[in-house]
Residue frames as qw, qx, qy, qz and C-alpha x, y, z in Angstrom:
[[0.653, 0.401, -0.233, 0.599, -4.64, 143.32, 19.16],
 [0.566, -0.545, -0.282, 0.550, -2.89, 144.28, 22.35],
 [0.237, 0.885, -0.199, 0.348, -1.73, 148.13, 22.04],
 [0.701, 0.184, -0.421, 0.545, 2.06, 148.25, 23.07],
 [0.634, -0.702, -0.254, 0.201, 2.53, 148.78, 26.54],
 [0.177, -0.966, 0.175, -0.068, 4.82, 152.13, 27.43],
 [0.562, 0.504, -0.442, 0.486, 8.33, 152.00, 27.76],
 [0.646, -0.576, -0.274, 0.419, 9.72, 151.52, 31.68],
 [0.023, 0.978, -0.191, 0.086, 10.96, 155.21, 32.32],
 [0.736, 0.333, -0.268, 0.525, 14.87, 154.70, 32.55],
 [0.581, -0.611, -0.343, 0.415, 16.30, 154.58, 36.28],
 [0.031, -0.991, -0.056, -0.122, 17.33, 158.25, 37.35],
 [0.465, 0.647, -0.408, 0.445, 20.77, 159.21, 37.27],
 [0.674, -0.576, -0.417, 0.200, 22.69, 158.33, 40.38],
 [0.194, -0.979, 0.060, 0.000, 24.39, 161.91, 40.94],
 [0.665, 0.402, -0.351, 0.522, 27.87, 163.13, 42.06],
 [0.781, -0.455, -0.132, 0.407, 30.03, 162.78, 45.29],
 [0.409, 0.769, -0.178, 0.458, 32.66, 165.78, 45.61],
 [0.808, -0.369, -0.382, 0.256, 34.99, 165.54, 48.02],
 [0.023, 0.951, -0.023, 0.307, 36.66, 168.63, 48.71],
 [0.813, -0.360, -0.057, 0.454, 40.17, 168.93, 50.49],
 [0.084, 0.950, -0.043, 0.299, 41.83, 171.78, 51.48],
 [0.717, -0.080, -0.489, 0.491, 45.31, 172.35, 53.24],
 [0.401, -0.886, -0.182, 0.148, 45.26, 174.55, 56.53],
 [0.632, -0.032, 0.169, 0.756, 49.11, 175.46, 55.19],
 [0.184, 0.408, 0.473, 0.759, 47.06, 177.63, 52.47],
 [0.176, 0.114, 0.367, -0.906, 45.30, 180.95, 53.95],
 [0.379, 0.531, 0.742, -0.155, 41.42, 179.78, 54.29],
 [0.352, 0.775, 0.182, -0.492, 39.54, 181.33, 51.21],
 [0.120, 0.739, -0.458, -0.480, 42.14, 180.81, 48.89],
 [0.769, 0.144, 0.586, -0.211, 40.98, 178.04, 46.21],
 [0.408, -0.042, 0.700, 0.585, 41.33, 176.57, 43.35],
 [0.365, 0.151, 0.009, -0.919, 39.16, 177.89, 40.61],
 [0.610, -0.196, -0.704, -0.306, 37.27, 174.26, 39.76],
 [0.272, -0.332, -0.869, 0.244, 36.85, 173.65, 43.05],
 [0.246, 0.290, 0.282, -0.881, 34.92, 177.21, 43.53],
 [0.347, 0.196, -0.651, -0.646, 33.15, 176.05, 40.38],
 [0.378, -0.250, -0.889, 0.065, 32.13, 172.49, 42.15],
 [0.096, -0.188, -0.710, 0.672, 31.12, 174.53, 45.21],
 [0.295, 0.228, 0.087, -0.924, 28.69, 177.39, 43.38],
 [0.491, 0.093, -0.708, -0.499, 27.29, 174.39, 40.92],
 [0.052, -0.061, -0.957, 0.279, 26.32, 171.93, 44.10],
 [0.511, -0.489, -0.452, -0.543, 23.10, 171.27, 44.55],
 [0.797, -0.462, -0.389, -0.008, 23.97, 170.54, 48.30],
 [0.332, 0.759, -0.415, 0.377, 27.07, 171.71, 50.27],
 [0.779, -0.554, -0.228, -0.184, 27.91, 169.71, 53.40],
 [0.581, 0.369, -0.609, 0.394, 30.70, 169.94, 55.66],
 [0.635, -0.507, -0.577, 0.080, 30.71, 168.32, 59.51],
 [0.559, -0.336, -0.451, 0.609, 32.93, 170.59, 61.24],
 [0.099, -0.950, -0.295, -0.022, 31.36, 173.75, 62.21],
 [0.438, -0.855, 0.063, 0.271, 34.04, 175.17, 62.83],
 [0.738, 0.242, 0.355, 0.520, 36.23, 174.28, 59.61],
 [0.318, -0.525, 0.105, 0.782, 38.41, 177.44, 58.83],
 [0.067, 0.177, 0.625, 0.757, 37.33, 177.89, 54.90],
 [0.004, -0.535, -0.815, 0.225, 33.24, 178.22, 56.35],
 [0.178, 0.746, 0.458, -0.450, 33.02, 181.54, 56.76],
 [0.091, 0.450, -0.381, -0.802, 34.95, 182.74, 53.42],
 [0.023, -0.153, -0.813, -0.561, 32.45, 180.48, 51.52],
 [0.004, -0.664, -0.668, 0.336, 29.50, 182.03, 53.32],
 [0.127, -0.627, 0.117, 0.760, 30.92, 185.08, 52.35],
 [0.155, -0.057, 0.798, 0.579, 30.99, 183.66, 48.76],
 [0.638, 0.063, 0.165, -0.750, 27.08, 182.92, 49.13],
 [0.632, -0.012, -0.739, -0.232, 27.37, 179.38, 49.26],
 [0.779, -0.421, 0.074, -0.458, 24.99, 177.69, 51.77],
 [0.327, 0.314, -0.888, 0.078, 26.87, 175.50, 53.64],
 [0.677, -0.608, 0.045, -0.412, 25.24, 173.10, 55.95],
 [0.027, -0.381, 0.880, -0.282, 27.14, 171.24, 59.24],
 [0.909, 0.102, 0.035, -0.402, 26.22, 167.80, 58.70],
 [0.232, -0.345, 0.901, 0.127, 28.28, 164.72, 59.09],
 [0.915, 0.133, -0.075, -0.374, 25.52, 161.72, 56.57],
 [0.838, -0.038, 0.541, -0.058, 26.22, 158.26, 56.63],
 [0.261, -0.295, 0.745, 0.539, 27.13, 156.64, 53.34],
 [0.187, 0.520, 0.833, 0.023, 23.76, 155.51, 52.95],
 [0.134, 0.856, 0.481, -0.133, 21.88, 159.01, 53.23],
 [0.022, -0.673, 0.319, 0.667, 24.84, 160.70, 50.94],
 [0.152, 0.126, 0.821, 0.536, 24.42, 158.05, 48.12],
 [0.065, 0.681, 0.709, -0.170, 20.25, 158.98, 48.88],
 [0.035, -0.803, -0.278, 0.525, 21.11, 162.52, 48.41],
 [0.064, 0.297, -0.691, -0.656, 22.65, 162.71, 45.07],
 [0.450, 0.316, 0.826, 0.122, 19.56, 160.37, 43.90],
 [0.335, 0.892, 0.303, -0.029, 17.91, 161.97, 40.50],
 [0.655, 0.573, 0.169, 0.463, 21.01, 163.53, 39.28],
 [0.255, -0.927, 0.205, -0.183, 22.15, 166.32, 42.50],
 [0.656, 0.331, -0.464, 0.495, 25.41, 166.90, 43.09],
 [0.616, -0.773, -0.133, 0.072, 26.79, 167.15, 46.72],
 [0.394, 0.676, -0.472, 0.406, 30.08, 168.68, 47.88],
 [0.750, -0.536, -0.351, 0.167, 31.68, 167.14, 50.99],
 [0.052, 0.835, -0.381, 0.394, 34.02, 170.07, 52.57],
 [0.786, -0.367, -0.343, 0.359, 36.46, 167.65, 54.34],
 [0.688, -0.725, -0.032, -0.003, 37.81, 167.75, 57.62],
 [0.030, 0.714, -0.699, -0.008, 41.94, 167.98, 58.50],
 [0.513, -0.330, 0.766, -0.202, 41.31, 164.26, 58.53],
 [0.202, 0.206, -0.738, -0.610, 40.07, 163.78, 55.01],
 [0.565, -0.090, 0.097, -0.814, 37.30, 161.81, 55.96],
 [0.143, 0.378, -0.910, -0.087, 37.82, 158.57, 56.22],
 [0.313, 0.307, 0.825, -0.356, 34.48, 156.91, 57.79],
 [0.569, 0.588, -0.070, -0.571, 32.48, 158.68, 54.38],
 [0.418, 0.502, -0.667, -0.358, 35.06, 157.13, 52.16],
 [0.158, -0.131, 0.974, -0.099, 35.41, 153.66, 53.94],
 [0.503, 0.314, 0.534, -0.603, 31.29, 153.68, 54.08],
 [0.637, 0.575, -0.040, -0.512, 31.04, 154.10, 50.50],
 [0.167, 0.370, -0.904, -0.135, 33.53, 151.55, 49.62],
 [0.241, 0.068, 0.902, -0.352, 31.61, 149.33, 51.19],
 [0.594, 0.465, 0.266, -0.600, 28.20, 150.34, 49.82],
 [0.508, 0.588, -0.393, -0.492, 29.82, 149.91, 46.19],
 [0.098, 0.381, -0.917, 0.062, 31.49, 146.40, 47.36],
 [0.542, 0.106, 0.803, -0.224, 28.06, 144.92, 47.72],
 [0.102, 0.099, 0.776, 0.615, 27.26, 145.25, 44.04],
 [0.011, -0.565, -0.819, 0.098, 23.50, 146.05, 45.05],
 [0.178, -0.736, -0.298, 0.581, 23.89, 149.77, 45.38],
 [0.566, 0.637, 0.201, 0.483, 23.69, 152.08, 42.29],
 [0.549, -0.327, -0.080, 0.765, 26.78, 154.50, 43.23],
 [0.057, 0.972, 0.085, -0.212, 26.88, 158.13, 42.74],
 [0.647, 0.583, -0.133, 0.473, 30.29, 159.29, 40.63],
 [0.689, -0.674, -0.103, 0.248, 32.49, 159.87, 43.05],
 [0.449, 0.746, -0.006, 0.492, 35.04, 162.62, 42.64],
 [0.454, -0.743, -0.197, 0.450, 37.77, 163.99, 45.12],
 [0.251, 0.886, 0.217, 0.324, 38.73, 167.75, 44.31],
 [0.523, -0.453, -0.291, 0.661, 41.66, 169.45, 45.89],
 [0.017, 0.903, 0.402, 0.154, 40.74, 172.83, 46.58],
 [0.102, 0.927, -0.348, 0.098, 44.14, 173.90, 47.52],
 [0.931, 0.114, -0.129, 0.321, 47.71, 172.60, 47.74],
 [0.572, -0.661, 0.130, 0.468, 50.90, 172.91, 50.01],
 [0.261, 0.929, -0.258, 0.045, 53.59, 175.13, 48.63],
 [0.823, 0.121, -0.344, 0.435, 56.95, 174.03, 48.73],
 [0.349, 0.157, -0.402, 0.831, 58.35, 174.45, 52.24],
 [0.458, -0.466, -0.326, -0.683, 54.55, 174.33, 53.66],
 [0.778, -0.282, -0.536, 0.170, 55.74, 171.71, 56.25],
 [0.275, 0.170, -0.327, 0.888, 57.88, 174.41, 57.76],
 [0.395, -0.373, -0.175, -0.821, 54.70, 175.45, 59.00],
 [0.859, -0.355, -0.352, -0.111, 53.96, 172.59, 60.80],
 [0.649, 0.028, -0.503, 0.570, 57.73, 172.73, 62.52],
 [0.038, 0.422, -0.173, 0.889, 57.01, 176.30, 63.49],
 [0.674, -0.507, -0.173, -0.509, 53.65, 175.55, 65.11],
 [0.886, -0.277, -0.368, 0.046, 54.63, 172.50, 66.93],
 [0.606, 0.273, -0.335, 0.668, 57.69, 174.07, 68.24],
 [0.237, -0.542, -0.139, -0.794, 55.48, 176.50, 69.59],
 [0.875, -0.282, -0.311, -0.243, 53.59, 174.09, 71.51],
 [0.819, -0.026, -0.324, 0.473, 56.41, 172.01, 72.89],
 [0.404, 0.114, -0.433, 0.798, 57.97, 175.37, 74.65],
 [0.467, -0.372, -0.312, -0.739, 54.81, 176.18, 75.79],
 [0.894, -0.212, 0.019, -0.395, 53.30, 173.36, 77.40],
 [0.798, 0.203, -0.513, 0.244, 57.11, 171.02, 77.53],
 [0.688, -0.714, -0.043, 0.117, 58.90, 170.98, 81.05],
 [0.754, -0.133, 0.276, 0.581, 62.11, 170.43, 79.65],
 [0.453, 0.394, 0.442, 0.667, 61.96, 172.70, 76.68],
 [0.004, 0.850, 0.384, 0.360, 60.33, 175.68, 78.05],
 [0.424, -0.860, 0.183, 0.216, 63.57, 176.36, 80.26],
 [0.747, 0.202, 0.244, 0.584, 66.08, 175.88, 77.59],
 [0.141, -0.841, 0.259, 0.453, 68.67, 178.80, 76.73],
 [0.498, 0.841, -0.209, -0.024, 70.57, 179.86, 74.02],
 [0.038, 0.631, -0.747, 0.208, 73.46, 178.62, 75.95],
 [0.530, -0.100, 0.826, -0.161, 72.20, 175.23, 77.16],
 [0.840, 0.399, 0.311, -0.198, 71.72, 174.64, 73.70],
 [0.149, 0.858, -0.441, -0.216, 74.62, 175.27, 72.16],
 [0.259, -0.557, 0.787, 0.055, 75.86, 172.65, 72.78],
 [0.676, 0.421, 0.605, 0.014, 73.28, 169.82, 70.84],
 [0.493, 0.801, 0.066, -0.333, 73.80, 172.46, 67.95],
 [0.072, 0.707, -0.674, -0.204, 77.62, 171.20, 67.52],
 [0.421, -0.094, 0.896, -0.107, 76.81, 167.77, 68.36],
 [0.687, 0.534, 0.424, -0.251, 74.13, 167.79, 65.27],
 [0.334, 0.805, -0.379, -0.311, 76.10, 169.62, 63.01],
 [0.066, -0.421, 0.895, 0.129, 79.03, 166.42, 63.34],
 [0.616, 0.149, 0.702, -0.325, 76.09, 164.22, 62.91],
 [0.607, 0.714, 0.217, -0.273, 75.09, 165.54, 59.83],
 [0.472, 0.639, -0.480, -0.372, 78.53, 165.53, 58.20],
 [0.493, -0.126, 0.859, -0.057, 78.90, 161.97, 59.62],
 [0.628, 0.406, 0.619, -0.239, 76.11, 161.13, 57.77],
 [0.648, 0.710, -0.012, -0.275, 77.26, 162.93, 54.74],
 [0.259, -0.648, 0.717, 0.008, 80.47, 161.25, 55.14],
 [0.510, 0.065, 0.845, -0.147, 78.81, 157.32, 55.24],
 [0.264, 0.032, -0.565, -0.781, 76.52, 158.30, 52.45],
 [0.025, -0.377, -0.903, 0.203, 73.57, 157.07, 54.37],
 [0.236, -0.384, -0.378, -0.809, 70.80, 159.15, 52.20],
 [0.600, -0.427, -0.667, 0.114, 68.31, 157.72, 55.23],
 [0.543, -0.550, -0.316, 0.550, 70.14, 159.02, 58.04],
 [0.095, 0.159, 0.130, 0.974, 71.66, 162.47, 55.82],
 [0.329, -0.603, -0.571, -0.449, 67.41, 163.20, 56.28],
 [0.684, -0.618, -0.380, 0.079, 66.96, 162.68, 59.48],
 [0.531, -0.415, -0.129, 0.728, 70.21, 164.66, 60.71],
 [0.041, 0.457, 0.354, 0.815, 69.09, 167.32, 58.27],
 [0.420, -0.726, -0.440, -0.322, 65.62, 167.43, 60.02],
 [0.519, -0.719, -0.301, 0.351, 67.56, 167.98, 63.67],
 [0.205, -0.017, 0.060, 0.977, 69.67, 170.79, 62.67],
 [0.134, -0.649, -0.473, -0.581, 66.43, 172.19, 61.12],
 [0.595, -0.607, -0.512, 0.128, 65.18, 171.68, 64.80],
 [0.462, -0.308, -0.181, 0.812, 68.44, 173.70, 66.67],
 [0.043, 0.148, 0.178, 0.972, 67.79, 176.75, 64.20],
 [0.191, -0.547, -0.281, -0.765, 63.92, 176.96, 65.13],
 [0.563, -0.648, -0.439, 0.266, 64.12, 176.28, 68.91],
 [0.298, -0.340, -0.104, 0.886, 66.72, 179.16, 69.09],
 [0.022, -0.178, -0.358, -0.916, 64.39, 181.47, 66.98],
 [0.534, -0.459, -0.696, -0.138, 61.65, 180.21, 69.19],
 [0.548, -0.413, -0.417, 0.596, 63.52, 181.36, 72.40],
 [0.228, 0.114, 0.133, 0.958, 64.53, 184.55, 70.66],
 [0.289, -0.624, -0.326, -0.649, 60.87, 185.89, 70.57],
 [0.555, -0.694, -0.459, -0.005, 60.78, 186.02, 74.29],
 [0.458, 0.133, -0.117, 0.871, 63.80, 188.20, 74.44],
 [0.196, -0.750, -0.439, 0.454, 62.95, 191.65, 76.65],
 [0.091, -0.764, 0.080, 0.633, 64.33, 193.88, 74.70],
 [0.203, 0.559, -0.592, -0.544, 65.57, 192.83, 71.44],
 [0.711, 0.096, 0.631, -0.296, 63.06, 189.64, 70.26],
 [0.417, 0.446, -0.417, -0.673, 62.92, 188.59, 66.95],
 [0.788, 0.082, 0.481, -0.376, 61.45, 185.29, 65.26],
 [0.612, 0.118, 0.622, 0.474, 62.12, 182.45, 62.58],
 [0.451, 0.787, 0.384, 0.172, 60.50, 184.59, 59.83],
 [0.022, 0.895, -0.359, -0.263, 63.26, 187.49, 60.78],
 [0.533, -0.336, 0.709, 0.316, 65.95, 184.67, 60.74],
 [0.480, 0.401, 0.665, 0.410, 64.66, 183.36, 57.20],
 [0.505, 0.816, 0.142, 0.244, 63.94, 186.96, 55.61],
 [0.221, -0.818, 0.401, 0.349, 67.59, 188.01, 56.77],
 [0.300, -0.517, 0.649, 0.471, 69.09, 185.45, 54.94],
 [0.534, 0.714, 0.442, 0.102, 66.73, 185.73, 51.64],
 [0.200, 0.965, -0.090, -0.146, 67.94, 189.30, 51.88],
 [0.516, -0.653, 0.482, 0.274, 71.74, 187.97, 51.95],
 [0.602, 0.130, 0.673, 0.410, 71.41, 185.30, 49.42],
 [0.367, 0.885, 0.189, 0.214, 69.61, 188.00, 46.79],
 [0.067, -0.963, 0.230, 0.124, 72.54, 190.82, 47.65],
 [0.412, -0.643, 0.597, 0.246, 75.01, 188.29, 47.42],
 [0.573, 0.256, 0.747, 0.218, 73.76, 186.67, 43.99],
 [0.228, 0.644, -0.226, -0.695, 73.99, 189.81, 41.44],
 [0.269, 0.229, -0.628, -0.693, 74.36, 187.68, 39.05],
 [0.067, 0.279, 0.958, 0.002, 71.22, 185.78, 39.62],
 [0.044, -0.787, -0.529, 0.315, 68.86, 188.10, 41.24],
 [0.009, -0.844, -0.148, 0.515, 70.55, 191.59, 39.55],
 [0.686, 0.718, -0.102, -0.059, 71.92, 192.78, 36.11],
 [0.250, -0.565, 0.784, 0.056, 75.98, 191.11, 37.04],
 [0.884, 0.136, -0.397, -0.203, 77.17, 187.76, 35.42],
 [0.141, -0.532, 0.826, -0.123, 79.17, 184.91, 36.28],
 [0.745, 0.319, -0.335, -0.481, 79.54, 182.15, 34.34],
 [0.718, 0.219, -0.623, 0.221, 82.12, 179.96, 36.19],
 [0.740, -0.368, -0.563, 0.007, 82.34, 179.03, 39.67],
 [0.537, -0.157, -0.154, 0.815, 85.40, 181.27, 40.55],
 [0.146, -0.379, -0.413, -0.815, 83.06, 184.30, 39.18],
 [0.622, -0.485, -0.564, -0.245, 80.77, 183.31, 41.46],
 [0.697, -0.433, -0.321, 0.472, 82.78, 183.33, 44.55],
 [0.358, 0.176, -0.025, 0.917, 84.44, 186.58, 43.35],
 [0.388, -0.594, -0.408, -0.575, 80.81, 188.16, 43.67],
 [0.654, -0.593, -0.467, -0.049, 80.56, 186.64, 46.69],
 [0.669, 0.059, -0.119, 0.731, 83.63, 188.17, 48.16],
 [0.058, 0.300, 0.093, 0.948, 82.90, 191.99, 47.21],
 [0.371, -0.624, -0.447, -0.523, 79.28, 191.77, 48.54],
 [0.845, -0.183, -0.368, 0.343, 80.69, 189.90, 51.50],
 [0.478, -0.032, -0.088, 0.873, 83.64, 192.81, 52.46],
 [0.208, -0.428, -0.092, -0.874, 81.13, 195.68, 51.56],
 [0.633, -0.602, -0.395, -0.284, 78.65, 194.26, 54.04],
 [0.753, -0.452, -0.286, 0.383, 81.13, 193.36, 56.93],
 [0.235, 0.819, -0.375, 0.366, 84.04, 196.47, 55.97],
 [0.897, -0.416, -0.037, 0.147, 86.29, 194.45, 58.30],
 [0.042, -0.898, 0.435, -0.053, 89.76, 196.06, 59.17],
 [0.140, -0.359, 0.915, 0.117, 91.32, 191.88, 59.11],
 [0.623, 0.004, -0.613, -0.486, 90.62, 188.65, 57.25],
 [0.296, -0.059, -0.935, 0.188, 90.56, 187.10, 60.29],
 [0.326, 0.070, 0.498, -0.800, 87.62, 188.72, 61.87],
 [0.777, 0.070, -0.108, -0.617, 84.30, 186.88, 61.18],
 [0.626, 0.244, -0.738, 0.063, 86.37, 183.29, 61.64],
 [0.666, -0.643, 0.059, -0.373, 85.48, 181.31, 65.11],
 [0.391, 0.496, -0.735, 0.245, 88.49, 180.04, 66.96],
 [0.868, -0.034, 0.399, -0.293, 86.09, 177.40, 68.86],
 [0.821, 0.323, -0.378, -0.279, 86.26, 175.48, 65.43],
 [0.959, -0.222, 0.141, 0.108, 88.22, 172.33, 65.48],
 [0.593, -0.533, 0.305, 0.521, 92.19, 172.91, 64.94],
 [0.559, 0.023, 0.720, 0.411, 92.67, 171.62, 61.82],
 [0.062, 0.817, 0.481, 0.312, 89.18, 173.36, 59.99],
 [0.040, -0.978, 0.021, 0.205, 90.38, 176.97, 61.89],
 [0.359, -0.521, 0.347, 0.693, 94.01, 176.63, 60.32],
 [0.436, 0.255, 0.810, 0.299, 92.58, 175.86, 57.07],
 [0.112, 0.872, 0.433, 0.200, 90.46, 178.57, 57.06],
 [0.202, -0.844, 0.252, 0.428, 92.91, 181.52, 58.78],
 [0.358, -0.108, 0.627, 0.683, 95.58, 179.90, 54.92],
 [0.336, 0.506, 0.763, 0.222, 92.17, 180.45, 53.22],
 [0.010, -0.927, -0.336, 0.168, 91.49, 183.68, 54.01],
 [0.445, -0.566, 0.505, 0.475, 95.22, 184.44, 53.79],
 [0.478, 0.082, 0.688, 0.540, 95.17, 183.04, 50.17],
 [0.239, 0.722, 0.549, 0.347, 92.19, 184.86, 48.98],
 [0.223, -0.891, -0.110, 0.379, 93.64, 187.87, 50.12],
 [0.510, 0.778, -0.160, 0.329, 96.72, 187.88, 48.44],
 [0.203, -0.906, 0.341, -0.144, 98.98, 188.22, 51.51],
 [0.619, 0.383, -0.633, 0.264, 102.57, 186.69, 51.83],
 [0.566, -0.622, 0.439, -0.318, 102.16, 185.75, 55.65],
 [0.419, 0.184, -0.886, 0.077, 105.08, 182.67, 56.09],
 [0.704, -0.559, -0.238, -0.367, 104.13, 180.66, 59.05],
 [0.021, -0.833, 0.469, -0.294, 106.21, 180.60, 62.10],
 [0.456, 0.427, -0.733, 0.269, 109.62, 178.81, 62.30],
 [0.470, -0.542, 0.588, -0.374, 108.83, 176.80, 65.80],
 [0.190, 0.161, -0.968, -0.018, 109.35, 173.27, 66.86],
 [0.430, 0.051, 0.514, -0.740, 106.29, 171.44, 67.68],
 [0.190, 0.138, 0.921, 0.309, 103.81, 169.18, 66.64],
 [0.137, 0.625, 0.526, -0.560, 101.43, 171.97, 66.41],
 [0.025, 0.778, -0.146, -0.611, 103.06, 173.42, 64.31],
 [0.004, 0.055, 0.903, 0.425, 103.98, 170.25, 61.77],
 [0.145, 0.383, 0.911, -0.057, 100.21, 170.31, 61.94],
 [0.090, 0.714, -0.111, -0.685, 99.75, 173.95, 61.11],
 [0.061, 0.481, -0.597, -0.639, 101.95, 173.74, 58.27],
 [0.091, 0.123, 0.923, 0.353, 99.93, 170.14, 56.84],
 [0.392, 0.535, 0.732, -0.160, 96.93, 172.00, 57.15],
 [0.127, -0.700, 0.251, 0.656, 98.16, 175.04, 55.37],
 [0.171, -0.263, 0.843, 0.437, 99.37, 172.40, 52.81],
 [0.210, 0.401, 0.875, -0.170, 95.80, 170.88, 52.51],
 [0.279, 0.769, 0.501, -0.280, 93.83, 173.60, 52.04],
 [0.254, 0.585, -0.469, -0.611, 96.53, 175.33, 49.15],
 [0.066, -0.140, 0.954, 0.257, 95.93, 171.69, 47.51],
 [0.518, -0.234, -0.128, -0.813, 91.84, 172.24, 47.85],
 [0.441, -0.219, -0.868, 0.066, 91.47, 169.41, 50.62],
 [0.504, -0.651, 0.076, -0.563, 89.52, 169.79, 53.54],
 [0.294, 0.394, -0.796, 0.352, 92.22, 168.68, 56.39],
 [0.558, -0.203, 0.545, -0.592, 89.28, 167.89, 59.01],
 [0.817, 0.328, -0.062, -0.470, 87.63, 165.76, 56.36],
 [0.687, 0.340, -0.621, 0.166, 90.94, 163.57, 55.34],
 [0.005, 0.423, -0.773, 0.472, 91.56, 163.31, 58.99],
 [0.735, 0.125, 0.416, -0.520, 87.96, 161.96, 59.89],
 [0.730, 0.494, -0.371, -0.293, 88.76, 159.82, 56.88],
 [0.615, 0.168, -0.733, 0.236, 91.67, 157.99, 58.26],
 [0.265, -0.277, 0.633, -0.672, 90.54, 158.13, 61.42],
 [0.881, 0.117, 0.111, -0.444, 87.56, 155.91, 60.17],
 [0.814, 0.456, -0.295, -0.208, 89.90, 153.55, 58.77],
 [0.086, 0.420, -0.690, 0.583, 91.93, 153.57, 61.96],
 [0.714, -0.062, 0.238, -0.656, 88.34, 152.64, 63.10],
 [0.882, 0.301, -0.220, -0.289, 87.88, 149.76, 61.05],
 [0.446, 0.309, -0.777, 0.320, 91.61, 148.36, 61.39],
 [0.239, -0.272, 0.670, -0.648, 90.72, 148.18, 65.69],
 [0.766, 0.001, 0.320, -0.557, 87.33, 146.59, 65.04],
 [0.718, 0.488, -0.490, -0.083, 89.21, 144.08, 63.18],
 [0.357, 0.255, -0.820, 0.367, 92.12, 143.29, 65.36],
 [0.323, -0.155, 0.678, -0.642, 89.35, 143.14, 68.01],
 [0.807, 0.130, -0.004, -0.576, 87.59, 140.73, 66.14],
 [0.594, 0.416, -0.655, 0.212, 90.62, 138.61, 65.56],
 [0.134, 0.354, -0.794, 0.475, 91.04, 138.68, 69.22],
 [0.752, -0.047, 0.292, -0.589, 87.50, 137.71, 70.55],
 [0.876, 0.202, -0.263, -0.349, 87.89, 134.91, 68.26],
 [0.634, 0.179, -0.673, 0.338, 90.81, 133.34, 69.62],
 [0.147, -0.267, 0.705, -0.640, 89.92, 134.08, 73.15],
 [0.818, 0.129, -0.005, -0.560, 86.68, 132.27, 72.39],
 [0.757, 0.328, -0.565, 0.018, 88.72, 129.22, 71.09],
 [0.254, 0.520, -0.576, 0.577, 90.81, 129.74, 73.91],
 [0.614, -0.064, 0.469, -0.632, 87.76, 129.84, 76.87],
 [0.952, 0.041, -0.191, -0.237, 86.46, 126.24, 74.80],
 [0.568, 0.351, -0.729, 0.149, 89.46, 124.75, 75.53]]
């Protein structure tokens, strides 16, 4: 009687793959707490670029890191027997690791390691702003065009965006509203760009953006302080008092720009006039300036916005022309066959 041959030992685990992804938004060092977990547990740590910004706060940590770019082949090899590896990617995420191992797994021949990607931190809303700030940087730096721009030879794209953008909210074109969003964005951090090179009085996007935190918090008691306001008009009333203390202005017209377009500065000089309380008629002349005064006046006690209805029928004044000039191409067409 034979005696019963041993049991084949049972192949060796095929390990784990961690992929590791961090965003350069987030200040190096600052992780998640699984993914410090993945790092102190590895049995390997491996990340190619020497020079990767997180390196030296996970030396610091007392994880061993080595700089090592492996194949697909000699990362599946290194996990054999049950060892985990971490891969600290790159700002490029690695894409020749991942493709590689697809592949390996897509001939069917290769026992795979568990693969696992791990983000190790994560943008913040309003992280991208980061990216605008940098690149802006750059560009007046190293641009021909852009690194002699002024405050005053812009100005003038900054009006020409603005009408873009209510165009666009005008059309309802969600698409385009984006995109004309994004170039305003632009105007406000090229001039906050310029600003830091000021000689005397410099100041940068981060002033611009914690002035008007501080505004919106002073002017929102009831949000940010122990005030209510439950109804829109409440709201505005706040705004008003904070508004007047800040400015102490000696007229309602001061803080109003009489650039604006006609129509949008009478509107606003009846507005300012209304929320005041004052009895100011408007003066008795003849004129179509004045009939145009008096309808925006009319408008804005009625809560229109008189630029807005004019850009309104003015589009529909639009529309009639491209009409009758479609009417007429066609019969001159008819007209040239004959």
């Amino acid at each position: 009687m034979n005696a019963t041959s041993p049991a084949a030992p049972s192949a060796a685990p095929p390990g784990r793959v961690v992929l590791l992804t961090t965003s350069h938004r987030v200040a190096p060092g600052l992780l998640s707490w699984p993914a410090w977990q993945a790092l102190h547990a590895a049995d390997r740590v491996l990340c190619a670029d020497g020079a990767h910004p997180q390196l030296p706060y996970l030396r610091e940590a007392g994880i061993a890191v080595e700089e090592a770019a492996p194949a697909a082949q000699d990362l599946v090899e290194a996990c054999a027997g049950g060892r985990t590896v971490v891969v600290v990617a790159t700002g490029e995420g690695e894409p020749a690791l991942t493709d590689g191992l697809a592949r390996l797994a897509g001939t069917g021949r290769v026992r795979m390691p568990e693969l696992e990607l791990l983000p190790a931190s994560y943008d913040l809303p309003g992280a991208r702003l980061l990216d605008l700030v940098q690149v802006m940087d750059r560009i007046r730096a190293e641009c021909p065009w852009s690194s002699l721009q002024t405050h005053k030879g812009l100005a003038k794209y900054g009006i020409e965006e603005a009408y873009e953008l209510v165009e666009a909210i005008e059309e309802g074109d969600r698409e385009e509203l984006r995109e004309e969003l994004g170039d305003v964005l632009l105007q406000v951090v090229f001039h906050a760009r310029i600003a830091e090179e000021h000689p005397e009085e410099p100041f940068s996007v981060d002033d611009v953006a914690g002035g008007i935190v501080a505004k919106l918090i002073h002017r929102h008691p009831h949000v940010f302080g122990g005030e209510t306001a439950t109804t829109p008009e409440e709201v505005k009333a706040h705004w008003l008092r904070t508004k007047a203390v800040e400015k102490q202005r000696t007229s309602v017209t001061e803080g109003i720009p009489m650039g604006q377009p006609g129509l949008a500065l009478a509107a606003k000089l009846a507005s300012r006039v209304r929320t005041a309380g004052l009895d100011v008629p408007l003066p008795r002349v003849e004129g179509i300036g004045y009939e145009l005064l008096a309808l925006a006046v009319r408008a804005e006690a009625e809560g229109v916005d008189p630029e807005a209805a004019l850009r309104a029928a003015a589009r529909a004044y639009r529309d009639a022309i491209r009409a009758a000039e479609g009417t007429g191409e066609e019969v001159g067409g008819e007209a040239a066959g004959e």
